[in-house]
C-alpha positions as CSV (number, residue, x, y, z in Angstrom):
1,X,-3.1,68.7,15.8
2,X,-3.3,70.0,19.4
3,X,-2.5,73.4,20.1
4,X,-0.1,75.0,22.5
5,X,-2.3,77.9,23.0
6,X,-5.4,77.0,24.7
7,X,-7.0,79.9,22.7
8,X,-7.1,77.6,19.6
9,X,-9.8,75.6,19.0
10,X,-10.9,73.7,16.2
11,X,-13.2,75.3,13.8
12,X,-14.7,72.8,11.1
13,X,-14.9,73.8,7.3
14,X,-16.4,72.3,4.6
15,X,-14.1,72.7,1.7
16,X,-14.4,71.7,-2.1
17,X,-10.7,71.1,-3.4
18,X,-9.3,69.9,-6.5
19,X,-5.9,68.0,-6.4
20,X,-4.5,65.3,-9.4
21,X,-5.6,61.3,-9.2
22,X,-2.2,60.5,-8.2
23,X,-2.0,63.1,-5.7
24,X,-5.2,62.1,-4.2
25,X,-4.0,58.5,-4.0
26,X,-0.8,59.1,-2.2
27,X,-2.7,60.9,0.5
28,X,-5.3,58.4,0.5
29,X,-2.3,55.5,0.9
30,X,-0.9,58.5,3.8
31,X,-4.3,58.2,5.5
32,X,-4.6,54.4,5.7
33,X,-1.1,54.2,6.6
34,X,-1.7,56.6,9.5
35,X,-5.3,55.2,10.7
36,X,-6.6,58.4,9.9
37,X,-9.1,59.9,7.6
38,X,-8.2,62.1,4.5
39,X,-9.9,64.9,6.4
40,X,-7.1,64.7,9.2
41,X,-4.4,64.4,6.9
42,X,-5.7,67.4,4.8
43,X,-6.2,69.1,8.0
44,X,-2.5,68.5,9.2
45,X,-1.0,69.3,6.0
46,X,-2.7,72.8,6.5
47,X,-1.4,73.3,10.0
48,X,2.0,72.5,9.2
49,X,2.2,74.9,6.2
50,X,1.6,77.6,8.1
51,X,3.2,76.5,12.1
52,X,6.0,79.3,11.4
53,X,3.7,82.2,10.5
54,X,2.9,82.0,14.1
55,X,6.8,83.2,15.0
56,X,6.0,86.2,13.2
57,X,4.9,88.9,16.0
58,X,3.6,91.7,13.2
59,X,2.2,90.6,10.3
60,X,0.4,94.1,9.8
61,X,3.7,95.7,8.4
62,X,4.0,93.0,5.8
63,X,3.2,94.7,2.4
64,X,2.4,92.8,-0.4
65,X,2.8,94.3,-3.9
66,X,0.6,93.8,-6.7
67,X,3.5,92.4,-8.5
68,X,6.9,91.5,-8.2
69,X,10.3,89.9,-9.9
70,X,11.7,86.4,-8.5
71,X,14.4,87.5,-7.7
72,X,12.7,90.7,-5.5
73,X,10.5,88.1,-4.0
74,X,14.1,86.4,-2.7
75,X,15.9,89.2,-1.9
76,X,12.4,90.5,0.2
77,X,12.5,86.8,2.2
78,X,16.0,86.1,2.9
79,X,15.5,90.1,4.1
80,X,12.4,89.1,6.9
81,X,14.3,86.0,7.5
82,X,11.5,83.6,6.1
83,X,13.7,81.2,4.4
């Protein structure tokens, strides 16, 4: 994915991931589809999930506690307007 901010660039990882047989077939069927290899579709799937943490100016203040209810974890989001 290109980058608005020329400051991005692309840094290549090597990464060892485990994901189901029939998840690794629907993104293998998502790369053919797309021309692409399943090393570009991993690497937009990662870009995407985290595009809107980018809209957050502050991320210092953000605590995170070692544990928490579902319901806290809502009320905490829909507080920050993440959701």
């Amino acid at each position: 994915m290109k980058s608005v901010n020329p400051k991005n660039e692309y840094i290549p990882l090597d990464l060892k991931i485990s994901v189901r047989r029939d998840t690794l077939r629907l993104i293998s069927e998502m790369a053919s589809d797309m021309g692409i290899s399943i090393n570009e579709v991993f690497s937009f799937l990662a870009e995407d999930s985290v595009i809107d943490l980018e809209l957050i100016d502050n991320l210092n203040n953000v605590e995170i506690p070692n544990k928490c209810s579902l319901d806290d974890l809502k009320k905490e989001m829909l507080k920050k307007k993440l959701c």
